[in-house]
C-alpha positions in Angstrom: 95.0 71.2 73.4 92.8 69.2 71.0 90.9 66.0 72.2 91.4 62.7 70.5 87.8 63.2 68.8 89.0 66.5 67.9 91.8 65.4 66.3 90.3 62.9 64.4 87.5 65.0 62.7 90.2 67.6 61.6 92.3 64.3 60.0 89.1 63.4 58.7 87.9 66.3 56.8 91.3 67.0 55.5 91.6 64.0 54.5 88.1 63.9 52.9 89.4 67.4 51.4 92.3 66.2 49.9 90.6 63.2 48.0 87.4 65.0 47.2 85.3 62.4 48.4 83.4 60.7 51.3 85.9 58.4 53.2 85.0 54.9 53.9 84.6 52.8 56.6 88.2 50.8 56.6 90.6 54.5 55.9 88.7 55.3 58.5 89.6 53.2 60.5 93.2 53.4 59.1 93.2 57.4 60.3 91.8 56.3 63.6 94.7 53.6 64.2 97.4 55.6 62.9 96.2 58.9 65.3 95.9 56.8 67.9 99.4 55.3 67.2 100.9 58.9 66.7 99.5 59.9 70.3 100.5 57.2 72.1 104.2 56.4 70.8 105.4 59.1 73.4 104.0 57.8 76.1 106.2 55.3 77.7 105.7 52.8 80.4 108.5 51.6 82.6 111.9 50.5 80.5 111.2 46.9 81.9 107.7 45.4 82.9 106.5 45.9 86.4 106.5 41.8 86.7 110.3 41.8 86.0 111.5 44.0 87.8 113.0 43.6 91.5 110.9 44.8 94.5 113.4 47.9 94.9 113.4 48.6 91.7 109.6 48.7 91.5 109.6 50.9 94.5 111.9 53.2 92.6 109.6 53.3 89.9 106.5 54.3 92.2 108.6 56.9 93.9 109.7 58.4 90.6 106.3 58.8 89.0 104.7 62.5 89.1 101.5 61.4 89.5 102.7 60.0 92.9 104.5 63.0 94.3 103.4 63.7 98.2 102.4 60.0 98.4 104.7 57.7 101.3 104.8 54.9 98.4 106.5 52.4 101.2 104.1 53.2 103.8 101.2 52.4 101.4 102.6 49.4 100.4 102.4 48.2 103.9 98.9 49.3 104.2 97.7 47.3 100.8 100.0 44.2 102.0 98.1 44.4 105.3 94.4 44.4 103.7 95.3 41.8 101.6 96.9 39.5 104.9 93.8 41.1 107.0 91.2 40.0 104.5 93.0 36.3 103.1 94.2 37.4 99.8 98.0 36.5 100.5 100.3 38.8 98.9 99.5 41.7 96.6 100.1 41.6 93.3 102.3 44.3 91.4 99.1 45.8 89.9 97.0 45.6 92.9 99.8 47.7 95.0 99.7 50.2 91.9 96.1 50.6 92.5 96.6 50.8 95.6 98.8 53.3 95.7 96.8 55.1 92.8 94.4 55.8 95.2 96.4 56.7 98.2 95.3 60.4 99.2 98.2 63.5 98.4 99.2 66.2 100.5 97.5 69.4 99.8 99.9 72.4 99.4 98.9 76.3 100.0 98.3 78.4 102.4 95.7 78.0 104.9 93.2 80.7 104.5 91.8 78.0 101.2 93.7 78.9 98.4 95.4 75.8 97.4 97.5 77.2 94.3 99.4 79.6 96.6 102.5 77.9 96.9 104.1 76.6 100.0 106.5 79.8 100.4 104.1 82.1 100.3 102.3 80.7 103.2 105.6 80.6 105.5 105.7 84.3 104.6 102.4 85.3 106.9 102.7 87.5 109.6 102.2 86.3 113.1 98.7 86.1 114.1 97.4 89.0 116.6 97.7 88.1 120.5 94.7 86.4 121.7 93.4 84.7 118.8 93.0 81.0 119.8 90.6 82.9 123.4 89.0 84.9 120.4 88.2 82.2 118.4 87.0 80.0 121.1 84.7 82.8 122.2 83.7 82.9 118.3 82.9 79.5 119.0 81.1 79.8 122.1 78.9 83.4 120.6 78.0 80.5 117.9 76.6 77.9 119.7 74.2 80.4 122.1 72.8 81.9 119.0 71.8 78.4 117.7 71.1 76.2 120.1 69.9 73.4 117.7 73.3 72.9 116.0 72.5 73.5 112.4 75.8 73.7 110.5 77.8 74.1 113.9 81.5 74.3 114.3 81.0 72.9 117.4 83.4 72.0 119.8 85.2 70.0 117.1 86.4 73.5 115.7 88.5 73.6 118.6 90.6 71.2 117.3 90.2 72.0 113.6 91.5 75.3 114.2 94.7 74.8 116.2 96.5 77.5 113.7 95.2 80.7 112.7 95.3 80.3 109.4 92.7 77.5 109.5 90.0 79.7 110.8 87.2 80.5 108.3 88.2 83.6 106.8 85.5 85.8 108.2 87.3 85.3 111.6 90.3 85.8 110.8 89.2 88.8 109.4 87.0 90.1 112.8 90.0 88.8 114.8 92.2 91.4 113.2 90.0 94.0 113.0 89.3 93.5 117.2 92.6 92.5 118.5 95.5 94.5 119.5 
């Protein structure tokens, strides 16, 4: 796909082409408005205005945009609603709860060894990890903090509870953990 300044050169120099001359300044900008018009007629906003429209309805629209998908759009709400009470700006406005939402964090999907574009089904498909991993990779843990003593970049004992599932362990030990237990 072409980029807008892409685009524009190619209506340019056909343009130019056509007329056998150097265009000037206002067809120019005559190209540039009517490309920009072209690319954006498609792309609709909501059939009413945000400001109209009734607080279900608005949270319709939030749940129903793809951009959104994976985000609790009512449970954010609450969140921005309680900043704006905790820090004395009243209610939130329609835009400042679509910001707010904007920047909500999504859910990633994949599979747990890292690849993120494995889809969801895949990953139920794994086989059962081997008997003893979560003692193996505790020991893993353990064999890591005697070799370095000063920490460095140490899984630490938070791993143990970043690595409650198989699947989560750095791939290296996964790896050793199937190649050593039964």
């Amino acid at each position: 796909m072409k980029t807008y300044g892409e685009r524009l050169l190619e209506v340019y120099t056909s343009e130019a082409k056509r007329l056998g001359r150097k265009l000037t300044s206002a067809e120019i900008v005559s190209y540039a408005d009517r490309l920009h018009d072209e690319i954006h007629k498609n792309k609709k906003g909501p059939e009413i205005p945000i400001t109209k429209m009734t607080e279900a309805e608005f949270v319709a629209w939030l749940e129903a945009e793809p951009a959104l998908a994976g985000v609790d759009v009512k449970k954010e709400i609450g969140k921005c609603e309680f900043w704006c009470k905790a820090n004395g700006k009243g209610l939130p406005s329609r835009r400042r709860i679509v910001n707010w939402v904007n920047g909500a964090e999504r859910p990633m999907v994949g599979n747990y060894a890292g690849a993120s574009s494995a889809s969801r089904a895949a990953a139920d498909k794994r086989k059962d990890p081997p008997h003893g991993w979560s003692e193996f990779m505790k020991e893993k843990i353990l064999d890591w903090e005697r070799e370095n003593p000063n920490g460095g970049d140490a899984p630490g004992k938070s791993a143990l509870a970043l690595y409650n599932d198989f699947y989560r362990m750095p791939t290296s030990w996964q790896a050793a953990a199937w190649k050593e237990l039964p």
